[in-house]
N, C-alpha and C positions, 0 to 999 in steps of 0.2 A: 627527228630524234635519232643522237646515232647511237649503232649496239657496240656494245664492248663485252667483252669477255675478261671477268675480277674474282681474283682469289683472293676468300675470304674465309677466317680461322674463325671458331667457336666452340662453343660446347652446345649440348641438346640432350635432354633426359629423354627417352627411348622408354615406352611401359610395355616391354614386350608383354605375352602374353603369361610365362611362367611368373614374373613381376605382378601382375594384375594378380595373380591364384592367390600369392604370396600375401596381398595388402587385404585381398576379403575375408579368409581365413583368418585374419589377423583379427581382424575389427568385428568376427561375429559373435555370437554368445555362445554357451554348451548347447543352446536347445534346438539353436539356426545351426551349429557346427554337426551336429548329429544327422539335420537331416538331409546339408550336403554334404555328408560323408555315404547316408542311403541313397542318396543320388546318383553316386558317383560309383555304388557297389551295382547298382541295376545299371547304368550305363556304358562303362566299360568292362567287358569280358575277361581283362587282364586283373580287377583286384580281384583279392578275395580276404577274408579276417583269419586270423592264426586259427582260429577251430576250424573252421571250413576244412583249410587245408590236414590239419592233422588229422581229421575224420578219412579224408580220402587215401591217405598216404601212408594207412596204420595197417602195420605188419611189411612194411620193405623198407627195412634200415638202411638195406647196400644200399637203393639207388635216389635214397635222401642225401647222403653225401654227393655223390654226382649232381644231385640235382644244386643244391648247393655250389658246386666250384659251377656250375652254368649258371645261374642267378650273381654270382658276384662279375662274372665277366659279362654278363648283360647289363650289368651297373654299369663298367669302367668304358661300355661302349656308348649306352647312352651319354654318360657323365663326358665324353671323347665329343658329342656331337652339341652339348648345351653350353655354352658361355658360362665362364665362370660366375663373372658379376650377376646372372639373369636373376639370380633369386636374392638378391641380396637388397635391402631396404634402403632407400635413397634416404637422402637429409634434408632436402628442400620439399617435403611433402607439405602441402596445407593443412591445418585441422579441417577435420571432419567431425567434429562431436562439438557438444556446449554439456557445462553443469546441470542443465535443466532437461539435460534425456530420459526420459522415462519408459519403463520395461514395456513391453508389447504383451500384453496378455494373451494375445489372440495365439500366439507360438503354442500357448502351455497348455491351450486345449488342443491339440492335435498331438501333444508329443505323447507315446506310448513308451516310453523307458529307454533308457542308456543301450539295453542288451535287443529289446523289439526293433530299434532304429538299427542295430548293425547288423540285423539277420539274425536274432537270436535263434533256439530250438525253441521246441513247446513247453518247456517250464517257464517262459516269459511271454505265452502269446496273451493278446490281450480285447476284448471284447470289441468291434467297433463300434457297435449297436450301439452296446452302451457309454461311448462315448460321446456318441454324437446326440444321444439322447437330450433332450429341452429337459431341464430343471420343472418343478412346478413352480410357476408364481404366484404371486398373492391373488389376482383375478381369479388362477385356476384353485387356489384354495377359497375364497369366497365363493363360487359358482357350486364347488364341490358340496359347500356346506348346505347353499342355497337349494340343492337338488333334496336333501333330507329335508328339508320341511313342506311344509303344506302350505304356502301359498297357492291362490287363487291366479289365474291364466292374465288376468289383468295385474297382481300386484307384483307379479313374477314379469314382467313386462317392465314396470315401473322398478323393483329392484334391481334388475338388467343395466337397467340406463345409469342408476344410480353405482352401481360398481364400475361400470365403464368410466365413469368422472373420481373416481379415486384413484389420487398420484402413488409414485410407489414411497412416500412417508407413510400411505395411510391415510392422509385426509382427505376430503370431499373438496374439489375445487371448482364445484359446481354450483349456483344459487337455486335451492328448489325452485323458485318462480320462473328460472329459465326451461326446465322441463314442460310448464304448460304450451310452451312455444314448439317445441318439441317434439314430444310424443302426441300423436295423434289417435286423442283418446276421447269420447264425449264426455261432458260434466267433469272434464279433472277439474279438480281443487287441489289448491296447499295443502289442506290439513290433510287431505288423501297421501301427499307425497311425503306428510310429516310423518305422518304414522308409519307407513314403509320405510323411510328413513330409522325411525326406532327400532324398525325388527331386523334391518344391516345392522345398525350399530351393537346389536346382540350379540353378531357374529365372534368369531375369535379372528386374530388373537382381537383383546381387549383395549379400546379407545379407536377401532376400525371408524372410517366414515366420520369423523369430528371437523369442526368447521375449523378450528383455532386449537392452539395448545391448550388455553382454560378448557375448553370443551374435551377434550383427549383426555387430562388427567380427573377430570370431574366421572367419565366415562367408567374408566377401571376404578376407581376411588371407590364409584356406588355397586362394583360387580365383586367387591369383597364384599366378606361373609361380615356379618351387622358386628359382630365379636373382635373383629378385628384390632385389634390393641391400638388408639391415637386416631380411629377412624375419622371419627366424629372432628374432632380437629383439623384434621387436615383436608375435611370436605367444607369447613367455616373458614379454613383460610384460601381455598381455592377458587368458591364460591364468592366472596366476599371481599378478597385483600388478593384477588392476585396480580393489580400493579404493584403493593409492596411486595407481595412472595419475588416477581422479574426484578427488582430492585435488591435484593436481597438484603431490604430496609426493618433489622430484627428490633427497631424501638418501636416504628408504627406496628409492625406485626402484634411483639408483648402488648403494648398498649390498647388495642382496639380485641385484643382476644382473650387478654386476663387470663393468661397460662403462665405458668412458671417459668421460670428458664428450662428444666427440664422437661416438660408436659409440651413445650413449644419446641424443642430438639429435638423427639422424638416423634413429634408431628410433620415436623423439616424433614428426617432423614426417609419418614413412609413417603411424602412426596418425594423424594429423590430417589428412587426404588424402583420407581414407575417407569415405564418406555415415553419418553414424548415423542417418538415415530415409531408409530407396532410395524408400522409398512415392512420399515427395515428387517424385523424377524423374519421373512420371507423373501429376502433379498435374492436376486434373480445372477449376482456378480460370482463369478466363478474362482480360484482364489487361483492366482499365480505363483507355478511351481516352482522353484530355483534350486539350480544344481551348482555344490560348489565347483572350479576349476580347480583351488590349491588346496589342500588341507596343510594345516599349522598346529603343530604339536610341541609341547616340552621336553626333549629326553637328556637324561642327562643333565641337566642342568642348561641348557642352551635351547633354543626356540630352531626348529626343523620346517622345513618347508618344500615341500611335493604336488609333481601332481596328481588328483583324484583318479585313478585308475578305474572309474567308471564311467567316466566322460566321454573315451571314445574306445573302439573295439582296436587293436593289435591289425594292423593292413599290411597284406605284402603281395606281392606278384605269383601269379600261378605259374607255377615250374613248367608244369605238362602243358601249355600254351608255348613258353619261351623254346621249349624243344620244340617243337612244329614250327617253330618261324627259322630255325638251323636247318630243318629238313628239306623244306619250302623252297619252289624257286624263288622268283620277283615276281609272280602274281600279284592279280587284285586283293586277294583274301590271303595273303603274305603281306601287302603291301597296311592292308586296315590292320594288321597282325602288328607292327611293328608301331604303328600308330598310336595304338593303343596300348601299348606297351611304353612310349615313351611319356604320353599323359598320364601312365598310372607310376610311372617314376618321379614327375613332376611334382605328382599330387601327394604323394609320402613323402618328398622335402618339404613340401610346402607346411604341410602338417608335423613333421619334424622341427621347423622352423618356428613355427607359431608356439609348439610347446615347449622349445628354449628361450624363445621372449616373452613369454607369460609367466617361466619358472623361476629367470634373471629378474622382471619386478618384482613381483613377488616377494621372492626373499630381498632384492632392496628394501621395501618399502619395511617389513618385519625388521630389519636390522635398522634403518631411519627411526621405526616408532616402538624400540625394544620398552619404551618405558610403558608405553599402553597397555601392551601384554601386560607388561607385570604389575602394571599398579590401577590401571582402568583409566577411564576416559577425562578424567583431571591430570593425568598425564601425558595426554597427546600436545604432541609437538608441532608449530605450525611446518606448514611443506608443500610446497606447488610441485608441476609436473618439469618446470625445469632442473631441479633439484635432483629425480629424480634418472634425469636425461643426461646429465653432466657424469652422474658418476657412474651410469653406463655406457656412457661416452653412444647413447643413441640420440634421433632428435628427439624433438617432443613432440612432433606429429605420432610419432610410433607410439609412444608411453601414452597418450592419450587413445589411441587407438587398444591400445593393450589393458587399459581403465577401465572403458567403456562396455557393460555389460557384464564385467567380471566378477566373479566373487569368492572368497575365502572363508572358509570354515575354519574357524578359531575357537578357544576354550568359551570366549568371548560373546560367540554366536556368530551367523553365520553373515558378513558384512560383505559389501563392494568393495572394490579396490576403490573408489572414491570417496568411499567416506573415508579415508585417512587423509586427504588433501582438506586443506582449509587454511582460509585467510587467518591474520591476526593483529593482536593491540599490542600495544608497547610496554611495556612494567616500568617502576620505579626505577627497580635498578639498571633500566636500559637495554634488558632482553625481549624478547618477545613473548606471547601465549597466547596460543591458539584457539577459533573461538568454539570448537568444539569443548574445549576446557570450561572457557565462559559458561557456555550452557550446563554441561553439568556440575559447575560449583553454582548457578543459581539452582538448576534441579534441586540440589541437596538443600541449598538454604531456605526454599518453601516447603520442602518436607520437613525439617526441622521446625519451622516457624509452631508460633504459640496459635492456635485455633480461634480465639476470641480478638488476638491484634495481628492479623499477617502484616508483612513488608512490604512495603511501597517501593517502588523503582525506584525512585530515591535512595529508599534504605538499604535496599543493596548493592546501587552503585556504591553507595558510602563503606559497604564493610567489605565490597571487591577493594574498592582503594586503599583499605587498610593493609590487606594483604600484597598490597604493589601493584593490585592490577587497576591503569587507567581506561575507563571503562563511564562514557556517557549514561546518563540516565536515557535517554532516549535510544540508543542502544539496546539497555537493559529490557528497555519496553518491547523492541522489535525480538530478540533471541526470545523473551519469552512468550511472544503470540505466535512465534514460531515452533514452540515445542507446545502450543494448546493449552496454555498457564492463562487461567483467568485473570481480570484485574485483583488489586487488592480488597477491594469493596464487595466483592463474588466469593472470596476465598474466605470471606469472614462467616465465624460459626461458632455456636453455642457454647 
């Protein structure tokens, strides 16, 4: 093989390392961005937050202006020794995200506040104890309860076992017969385990320990008070009719209970009242925080768009460092000086950067979908992330990146930037509408519906189509199992 020596022309994207800061900051949410920005304040010596500094710097005016003309020319020195292009966001990035990303809860229990994450004072500190504190759960509320009574050392044994087999619905997913196998006890018998079962199912909340849904609502049914208006009814249809009750078949129901229409509607809605999972009262799920990034406001007559000033703390360079690296030979501890001084440069463009392409969607997307603002979610217009990419002249790797995780605070409430994207259907007259619209023109039209005939998916494909909108029935069916719309045969009522 013989060697040669060939000059060859190309291109090659380079992700230096100010690049790399630039694209993670970009893609993280407020509550990941907070706490590498506490990151970044415990590990470089060189940030510090605007209160910091003005705390230390109060009472010497004169040599705040000095300090100042030395901080801007440690900018134009650094800015002398970084590449123009290093921060700037390429075009041919790949996605990173899909529609079906979902929040990380696990962030929203560790974060302590907007002002605790950037080194707040003690008007923001915040307990850790009890943060990290376990919730009580439904076991530790049944054991609690279990210690107030008076069972006996063997049936407190067998209650034991039996709370340990309840899931967290609340039911029993245990077969009594399998505890004979089980607990190593002489002469157990079922009826032994039946009757302890009866003094759990006492417990609170009401319908604990039930084998099945009949059994749950039959539980709390018999634990109201004998007075209870419809009682008696609704313990004959639960008892008795509850495949027609799961059916929500009201001809076999009237028919076999000889209740009026009214006497039998209000026996319907006492069943419907009831928990069919008490487990979930005691739910162990801790609720996920969210902080907006933009707030969006009316003034004037024109829709405003900013970002949350409570997102992230005010970061700049500490003066009184940058003058010790002037005074300083070429040392090692001149040399980390300087180091750190041009990572804490990087890291305030970087963040600079991130919250001029989070401001620019932003208020894109506010001006795309001006009609939502003002007239609500039958006004949404359809709009993908190219859309949005075109008329920021960025790519759509970015604006997906910029999507993902973010949120706005509107009159509205408080939404992702991705719930403004969505597919769409065609119209009569050859426009489009988005199927965010779809959904809530059916929302509205089974709110409206008559109680005794709802709509079939049919009937509302047929009166979308009145209105222009082409819109399958099978369609219709999927938007509304998506928004938890029962069939039409479920929605029927008294």
């Amino acid at each position: 093989m013989k060697q040669s020596i060939q000059l060859r022309l190309g291109q090659q994207l380079t992700m230096t390392p100010q690049l790399q800061q630039a694209i993670k900051l970009l893609q993280l949410s407020t509550l990941d961005l907070q706490r590498e920005i506490q990151d970044a304040l415990e590990s470089n010596l060189m940030l510090e937050t605007a209160d910091e500094g003005e705390t230390e710097r109060e009472g010497a005016p004169a040599e705040t202006r000095e300090s100042e003309r030395q901080r801007h020319e440690a900018d134009a020195a650094v800015d002398a020794e970084v590449p123009a292009e290093s921060n700037a966001l390429p075009d041919d990035l790949p996605l990173d995200s899909d529609w079906n990303d979902t929040y990380d809860g696990e962030t929203s229990e560790q974060y302590a506040g907007p002002s605790a994450a950037a080194g707040g004072g003690s008007d923001h500190e915040v307990d850790l104890f009890a943060q990290q504190s376990r919730p009580q759960t439904l076991h530790d509320h049944l054991e609690w309860q279990l210690n107030l009574g008076h069972l006996g050392a063997r049936d407190r044994l067998i209650a034991e076992a039996l709370i340990d087999a309840i899931d967290a619905d609340g039911y029993l997913r245990l077969d009594p017969a399998e505890l004979l196998e089980t607990l190593d006890l002489e002469d157990l018998e079922r009826d032994e385990i039946e009757a302890v079962l009866h003094a759990v199912q006492a417990l609170d909340p009401p319908g604990i320990g039930a084998r099945d849904p009949r059994e749950c609502l039959l539980l709390q049914l018999r634990q109201l008070p004998a007075e209870t208006p419809h009682r008696a009814g609704a313990l004959m249809i639960c008892e008795k009719l509850f495949d027609a009750l799961s059916r929500n078949d009201l001809d076999e129901l009237r028919r076999h209970t000889k209740l009026s229409d009214l006497e039998l509607g209000r026996a319907l809605a006492l069943i419907r009242s009831l928990q069919p999972r008490p487990g979930a009262l005691m739910s162990e799920h801790r609720p996920d925080y969210v902080i907006p990034d933009v707030l969006v406001r009316k003034r004037a007559g024109s829709w405003q768009v900013e970002l949350n000033p409570d997102t992230q703390p005010k970061l700049r360079v500490n003066e009184d460092y940058v003058k010790l690296i002037r005074r300083a030979d070429d040392g090692a501890e001149n040399t980390c000086l300087k180091t750190h001084l041009q990572e804490a440069r990087w890291f305030i463009k970087s963040l600079l950067s991130r919250n001029d392409t989070v401001l620019k969607v932003a208020a894109k997307i506010v001006e795309l979908q001006h009609d939502f603002f003002e007239y609500g979610e039958e006004a949404m217009r359809p709009l993908i992330l190219r859309d949005v990419a075109d008329s920021l002249e960025l790519h759509e790797s970015t604006v997906s990146r910029v999507t993902t995780q973010k949120y706005m605070h509107t009159p509205r409430g408080t939404l992702e930037f991705k719930y403004f994207f969505s597919s769409h259907v065609g119209t009569a007259a050859g426009g489009e509408c988005s199927s965010t619209a779809i959904r809530a023109f059916i929302r509205k039209l089974v709110a409206a519906e008559t109680a005794n005939k709802p709509l079939s998916d049919s009937k509302i494909a047929g009166i979308l189509s009145e209105q222009g909108i082409n819109v399958a029935r099978r369609t219709v069916a999927k938007y509304r199992e998506a928004m938890g719309i029962p069939p039409s045969n479920e929605r029927k009522r008294l």
